[in-house]
N, C-alpha and C positions, 0 to 999 in steps of 0.2 A: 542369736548372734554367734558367731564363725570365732573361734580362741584363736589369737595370733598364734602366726606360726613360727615354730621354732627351728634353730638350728644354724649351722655356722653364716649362714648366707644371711637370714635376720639377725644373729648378733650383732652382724659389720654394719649392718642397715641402722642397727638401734644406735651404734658407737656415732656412724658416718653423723646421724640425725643430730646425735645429741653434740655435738662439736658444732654442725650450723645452724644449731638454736643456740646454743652457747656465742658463738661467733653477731648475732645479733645485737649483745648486747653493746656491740661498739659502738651503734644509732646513739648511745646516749651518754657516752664519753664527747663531753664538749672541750674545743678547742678556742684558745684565743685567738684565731685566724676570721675573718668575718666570708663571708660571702662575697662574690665580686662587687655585687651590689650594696656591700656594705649595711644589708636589712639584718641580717644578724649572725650569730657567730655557726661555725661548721663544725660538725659531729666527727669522728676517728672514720667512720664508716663512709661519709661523704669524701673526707679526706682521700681514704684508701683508694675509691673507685677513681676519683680523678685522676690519682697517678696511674693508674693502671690507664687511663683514656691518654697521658702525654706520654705515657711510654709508646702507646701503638702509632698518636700522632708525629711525635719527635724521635723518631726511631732515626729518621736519614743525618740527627747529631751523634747518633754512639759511634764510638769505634768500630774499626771491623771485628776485633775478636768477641762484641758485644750478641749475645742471643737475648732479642726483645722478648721471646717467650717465657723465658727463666726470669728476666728482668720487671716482666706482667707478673708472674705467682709472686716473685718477692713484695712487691709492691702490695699487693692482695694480702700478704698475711703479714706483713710489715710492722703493725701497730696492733694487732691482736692483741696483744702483752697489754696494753693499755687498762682492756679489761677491769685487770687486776692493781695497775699500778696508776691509771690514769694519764693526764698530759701535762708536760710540763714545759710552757712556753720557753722557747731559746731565748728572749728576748726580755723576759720578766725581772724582777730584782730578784729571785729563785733563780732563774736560768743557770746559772751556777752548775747545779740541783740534776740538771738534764743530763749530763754524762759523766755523776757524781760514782762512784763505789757503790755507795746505797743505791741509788735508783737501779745501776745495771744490774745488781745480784737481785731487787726486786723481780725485774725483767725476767732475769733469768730464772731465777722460781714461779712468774706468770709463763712461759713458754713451757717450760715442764707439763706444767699441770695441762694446759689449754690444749696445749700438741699431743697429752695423753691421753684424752679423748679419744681420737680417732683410734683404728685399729693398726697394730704396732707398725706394720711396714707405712702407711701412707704417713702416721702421724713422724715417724723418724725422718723419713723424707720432706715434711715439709719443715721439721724444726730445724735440720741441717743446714735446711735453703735459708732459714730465720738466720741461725747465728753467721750464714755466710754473709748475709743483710749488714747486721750489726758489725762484724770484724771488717769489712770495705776495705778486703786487699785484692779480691778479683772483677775482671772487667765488670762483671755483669752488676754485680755489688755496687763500684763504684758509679757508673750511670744511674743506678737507681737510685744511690744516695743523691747524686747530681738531682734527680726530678723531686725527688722529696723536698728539697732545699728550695727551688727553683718554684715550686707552685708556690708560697704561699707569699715569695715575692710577688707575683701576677697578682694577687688577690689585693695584697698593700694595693699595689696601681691602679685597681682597681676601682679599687675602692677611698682614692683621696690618702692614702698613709697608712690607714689600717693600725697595725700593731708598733707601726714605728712610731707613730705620733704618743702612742696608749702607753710606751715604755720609753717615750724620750731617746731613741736609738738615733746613735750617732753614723756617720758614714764607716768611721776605722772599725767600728761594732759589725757594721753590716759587713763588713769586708773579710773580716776575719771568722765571723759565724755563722756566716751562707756564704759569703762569694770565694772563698776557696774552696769551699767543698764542692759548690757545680764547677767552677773552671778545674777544677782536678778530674772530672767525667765527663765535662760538657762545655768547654770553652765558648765556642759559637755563643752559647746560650748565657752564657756571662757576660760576655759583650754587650748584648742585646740588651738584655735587662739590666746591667748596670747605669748604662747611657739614658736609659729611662728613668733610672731612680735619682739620679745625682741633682735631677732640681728639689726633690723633696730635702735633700742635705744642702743646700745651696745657701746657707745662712750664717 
């Protein structure tokens, strides 16, 4: 048997490796979001790839100063942190919890470690791209917060109510804990799916 081989080109190989075996394990970070179909709930991993699929679909809602390419890697490593910290439904009696102190310094000690994996220039570059995700003051940030929020509205519709029915969410809840944050990157798409949801609040 051949001794692997050594040297700076397989060290980056070994880091690259060990960061997207690491990065797997978000298949089992489950989320309270169900499937469209409502058969059962979605994994962090499944989550991530979707958005990445409505960013390249719904590109013709960003703005012009929007690069869907930057807007795809955030999306891709967006939830990595979960990893470590798990999910914390917006909509839960926890929800609270979601963009609490604790959870973000959580986050941000999952991002350290997970983004230190790689070897230092790619992982600095994608942790960068991370906390420009979380802080949602530049374009590309802001549309991608917009899709984050925006998919798992689709899925409720989906799927009969989904997590609004699960957490008794009211209209002025949905309004203020998704529907500003895509009309702040994605108005079109607020519209759209507002006018959709307002019979399931119609009570």
């Amino acid at each position: 048997m051949t001794a692997p081989q050594t040297g700076p080109l397989q060290d980056r190989l070994e880091a690259q490796f060990a960061f997207l075996n690491e990065a797997d394990r978000l298949k089992s970070v489950l989320r309270a979001t169900t499937l469209c179909d409502g058969s059962r709930v979605e994994n962090s991993g499944e989550h991530s790839w979707h958005l990445a699929l409505y960013a390249v679909v719904l590109a013709d809602h960003a703005g012009p100063d929007v690069n869907i390419n930057r807007v795809i890697r955030m999306l891709l490593i967006h939830d990595l942190v979960e990893i470590d910290v798990g999910d914390v439904p917006i909509h839960s009696a926890n929800g609270q919890a979601h963009a609490s102190g604790d959870t973000l310094a959580a986050e941000a000690r999952a991002a350290e470690r997970i983004f230190g994996l790689l070897p230092s220039d790619l992982g600095g570059d994608l942790h960068v791209l991370w906390q420009e995700f979380e802080a949602a003051q530049s374009a590309d940030a802001i549309f991608a917060k917009s899709l984050d929020r925006v998919q798992p509205v689709l899925a409720n519709l989906m799927s009969g109510g989904g997590t609004w029915k699960t957490y008794d969410v009211t209209a002025a809840q949905l309004e203020t804990r998704v529907g500003s944050k895509i009309a702040r990157g994605a108005p079109r798409l607020w519209d759209w799916v507002r006018a959709r949801a307002a019979p399931f609040f119609a009570h």
